[in-house]
N, C-alpha and C positions, 0 to 999 in steps of 0.2 A: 391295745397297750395301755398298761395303767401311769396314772402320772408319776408313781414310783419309777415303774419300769424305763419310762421314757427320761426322766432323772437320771436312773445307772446308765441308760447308752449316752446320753451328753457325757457324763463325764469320763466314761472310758472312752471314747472317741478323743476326746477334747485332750486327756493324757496321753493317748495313742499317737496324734497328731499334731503337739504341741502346741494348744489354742489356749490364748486368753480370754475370758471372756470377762464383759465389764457388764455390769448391770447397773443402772441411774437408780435411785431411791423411789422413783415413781412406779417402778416395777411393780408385779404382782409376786406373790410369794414366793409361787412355784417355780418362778425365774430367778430367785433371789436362792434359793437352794442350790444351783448351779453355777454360781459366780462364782469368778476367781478373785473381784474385786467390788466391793458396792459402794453406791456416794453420789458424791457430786459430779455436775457434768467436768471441771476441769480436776479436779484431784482424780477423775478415772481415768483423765487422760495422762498423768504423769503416772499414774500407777502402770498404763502400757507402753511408756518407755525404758521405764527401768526391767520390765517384764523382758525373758528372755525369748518368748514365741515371735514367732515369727509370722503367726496368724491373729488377727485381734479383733474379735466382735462386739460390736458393740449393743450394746439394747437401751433403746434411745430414742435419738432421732436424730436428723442431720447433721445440722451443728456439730454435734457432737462426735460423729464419726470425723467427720472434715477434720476438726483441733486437733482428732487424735493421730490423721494421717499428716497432718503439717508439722507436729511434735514426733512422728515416727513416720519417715516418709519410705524408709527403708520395709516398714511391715507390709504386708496383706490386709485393710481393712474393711473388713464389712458392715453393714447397716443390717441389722435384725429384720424389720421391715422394709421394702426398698420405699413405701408410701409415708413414712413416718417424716415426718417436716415439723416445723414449729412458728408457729403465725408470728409471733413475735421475731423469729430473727430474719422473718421474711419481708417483714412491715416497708424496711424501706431498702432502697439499694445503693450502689453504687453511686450514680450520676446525680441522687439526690442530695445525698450527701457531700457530692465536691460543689454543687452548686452553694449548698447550705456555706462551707467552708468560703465561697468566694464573698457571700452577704456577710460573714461574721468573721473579715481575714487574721482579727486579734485572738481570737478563740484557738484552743487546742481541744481536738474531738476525744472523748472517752467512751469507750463502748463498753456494754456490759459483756459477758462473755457469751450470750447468749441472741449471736448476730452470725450471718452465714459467714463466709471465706472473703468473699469478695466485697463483704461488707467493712472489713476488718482492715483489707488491704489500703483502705483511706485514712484512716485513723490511728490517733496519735498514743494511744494505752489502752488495754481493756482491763476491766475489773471481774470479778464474781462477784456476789452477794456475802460474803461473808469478808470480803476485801474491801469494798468500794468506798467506804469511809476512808479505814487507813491508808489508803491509796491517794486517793484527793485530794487528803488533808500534806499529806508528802508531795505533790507535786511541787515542782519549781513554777508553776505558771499558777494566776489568777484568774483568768477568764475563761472557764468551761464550758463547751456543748456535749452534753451530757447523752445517747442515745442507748438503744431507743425506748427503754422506761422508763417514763414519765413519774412514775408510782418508786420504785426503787429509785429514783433523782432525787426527787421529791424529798425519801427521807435521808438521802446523804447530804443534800442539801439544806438540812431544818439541822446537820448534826457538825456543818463543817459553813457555818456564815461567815467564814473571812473571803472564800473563794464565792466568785461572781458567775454562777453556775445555770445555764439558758437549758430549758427542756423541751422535746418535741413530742408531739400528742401520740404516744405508741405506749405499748403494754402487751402482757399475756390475759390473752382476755378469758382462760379459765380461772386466774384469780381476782380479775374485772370483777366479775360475776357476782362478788362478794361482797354484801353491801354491810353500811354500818346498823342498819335496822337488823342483819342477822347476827352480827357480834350479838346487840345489845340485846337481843332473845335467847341467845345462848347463854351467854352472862345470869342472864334472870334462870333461865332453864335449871342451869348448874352454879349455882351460887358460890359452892366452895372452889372449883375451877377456875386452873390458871390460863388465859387467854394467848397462845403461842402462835403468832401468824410471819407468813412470808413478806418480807418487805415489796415484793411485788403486787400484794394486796392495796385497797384505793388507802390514800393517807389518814382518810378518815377510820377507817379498820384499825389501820397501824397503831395510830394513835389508844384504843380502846386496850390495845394489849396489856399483857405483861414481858411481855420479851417479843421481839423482833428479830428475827436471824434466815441465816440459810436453813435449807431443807437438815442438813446436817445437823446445824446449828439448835433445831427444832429437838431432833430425836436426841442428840445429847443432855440440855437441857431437860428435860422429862425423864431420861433415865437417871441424873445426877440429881433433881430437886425432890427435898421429901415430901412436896405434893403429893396427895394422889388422885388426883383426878386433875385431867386436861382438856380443852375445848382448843383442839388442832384446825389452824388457821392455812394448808396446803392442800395439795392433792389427795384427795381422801385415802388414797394408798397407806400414806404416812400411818393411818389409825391402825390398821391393820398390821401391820410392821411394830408398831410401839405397842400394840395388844398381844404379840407373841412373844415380845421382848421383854414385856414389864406386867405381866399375869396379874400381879398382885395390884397392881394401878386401874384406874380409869382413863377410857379415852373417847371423846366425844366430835364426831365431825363438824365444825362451823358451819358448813354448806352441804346437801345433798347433793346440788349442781358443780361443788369444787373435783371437778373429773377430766382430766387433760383427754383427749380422744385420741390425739397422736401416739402418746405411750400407751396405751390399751391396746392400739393396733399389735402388736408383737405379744408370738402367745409360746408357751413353752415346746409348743409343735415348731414355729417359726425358728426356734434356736437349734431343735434337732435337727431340721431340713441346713441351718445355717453349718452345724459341725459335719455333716455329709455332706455340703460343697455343693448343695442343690437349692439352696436357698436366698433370703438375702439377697443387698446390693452393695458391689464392693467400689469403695473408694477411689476414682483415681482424680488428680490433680495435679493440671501444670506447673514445672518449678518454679517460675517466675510468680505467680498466684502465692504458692509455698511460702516463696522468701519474702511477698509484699505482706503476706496477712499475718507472717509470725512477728512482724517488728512491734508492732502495740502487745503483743504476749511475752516475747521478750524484755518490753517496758516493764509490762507489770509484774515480772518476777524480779525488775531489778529494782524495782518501788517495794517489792514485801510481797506481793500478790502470793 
C-alpha cells in the first residue's frame, strides 16, 4: 500500500465511522494530510469537543489524549501510540507537589498544560504557551509556584515582575537540548534570518530571538511576516510544515538534535491500524480524577486561557 493509498482508507473509514481525528503540529506530514483538526495540544482538545464524533484520536501523546477525554468524557478516545508519553509532564507527580504546596502554603500552583491528569488534579490553573502571560498577569493572587517549566516560567516570569513567581528544575528536555552557542551559529550561519524559538527553549535562547511564542504562534508568525527566511527554534517538524506552506520562504532548523522521539513514535500506519479499531490505546479515566483535574482548565478558560 502506498502512502496515498493508505491516506484514502483513513479517510474513508474515518467518514464511514464518524472519527475525529486531531493531529498536534509535531506531526509528520503524511499525518497532517489526514487531520480533521491540526494545532496545539489544548486548541485540539476543544476542537474534539465541539466535534460531533463520537470516536477521537489523537496523535500525540498522553497528555494530550487524557485533556481531551476530561474535556469529552462522553467520547471514545484513543492515543495513536499506546508508548507515546511526554517526559516533561511526567517529571513530577502527585505527592510531590502537595508536599511542595505544604512548604510554600501562600502560593497558588500553576501548571502549564503540558502535565499528566493527576498532576493537574492538585493545582490551582493551568496555562498553554501561548496563554501563560496573560493568565498570570490576570490572576487575583501574587505568589506563584509555577510548574513544571522552568524555561517557559522563566519567561512569564521576566514578562509579568509584579507577581512573585517560584520555579522548579523541570523542562522538555528535546528543547533543553538547544543551546545559546547554536542560536548564535545559526544567526551568523543566516544573517538575514529571523530567530523564531519555543519558549520552552533555555532563557538564554529565548532571549537571542525575534519572537517567542507557541508552536502555533511560530508557524503564524512566518506565514504573516515579510521575511523570508527563518531559523525555527521547535521540533524540527515545524520546518517541514512551514517549507510546504510558504515555498516561496526559507526555513532553517536551530538544532539537528531539536526532535521529540515521543511524537515520531506514531506513523501514518499507526492511524490506519487506529481507524480499524486495531490499534492504539484508548482512554479511560475515573470520574472523580475527570472532575479534580478539569478545575485548573476550567480556571484557565475563565482567566482567557
Amino acid at each position: 500500500m502506498t502512502t496515498y493509498e493508505m491516506q484514502q482508507e483513513i479517510l474513508r473509514i474515518k467518514k464511514e465511522q464518524n472519527i475525529c481525528i486531531l493531529v498536534h503540529a509535531y506531526q509528520t506530514h503524511d499525518i497532517w494530510e489526514v487531520a480533521d483538526y491540526i494545532g496545539d495540544s489544548f486548541g485540539l482538545t476543544q476542537q474534539a469537543a465541539k466535534s460531533g464524533a463520537q470516536t477521537v484520536i489523537m496523535c500525540g501523546v498522553q497528555f494530550m489524549a487524557e485533556t481531551v477525554k476530561m474535556l469529552s468524557p462522553e467520547k471514545k478516545v484513543i492515543l495513536s501510540h499506546p508508548d507515546a508519553g511526554c517526559p516533561m509532564a511526567e517529571q513530577y507527580d502527585r505527592e510531590m507537589i502537595l508536599q511542595m504546596r505544604e512548604k510554600l502554603p501562600d502560593y497558588h500552583v500553576v501548571a502549564y498544560i503540558n502535565t499528566t491528569a493527576s498532576l493537574k488534579s492538585v493545582c490551582d490553573v493551568c496555562v498553554t504557551s501561548s496563554s501563560a502571560v496573560q493568565i498570570v498577569r490576570a490572576l487575583p493572587y501574587d505568589k506563584i509556584l509555577f510548574i513544571p517549566d522552568s524555561s517557559l516560567g522563566s519567561w512569564v516570569k521576566a514578562q509579568v515582575p509584579e507577581k512573585q513567581i517560584e520555579l522548579l528544575h523541570g523542562g522538555c528536555p528535546t528543547h533543553q537540548r538547544i543551546t545559546a552557542a547554536e542560536a548564535q551559529a545559526a544567526k551568523a550561519a543566516h544573517p538575514e534570518a529571523l530567530l523564531l524559538v519555543h519558549p520552552e527553549c533555555r532563557p538564554e535562547v529565548t532571549a537571542l530571538s525575534d519572537y517567542a511564542g507557541s508552536t502555533t504562534g511560530i508557524m503564524a508568525f512566518a506565514k504573516k511576516s515579510d521575511a523570508k527566511e527563518f531559523i525555527i527554534g521547535t521540533e524540527n517538524s515545524i520546518v517541514q510544515h512551514l517549507q510546504m506552506e510558504c515555498p516561496e520562504k526559507r526555513f532553517y532548523p536551530l538544532s539537528k538534535d531539536c526532535i521529540c522521539g515521543n511524537m515520531r513514535l506514531t506513523t501514518l500506519a499507526d492511524v490506519y491500524d487506529c481507524v480499524r479499531g486495531v490499534g492504539g490505546k484508548e482512554i479511560e479515566m475515573d470520574p472523580q480524577l475527570i472532575a479534580e483535574a478539569r478545575r485548573p482548565i476550567d480556571a484557565m478558560l475563565q482567566y482567557g486561557g
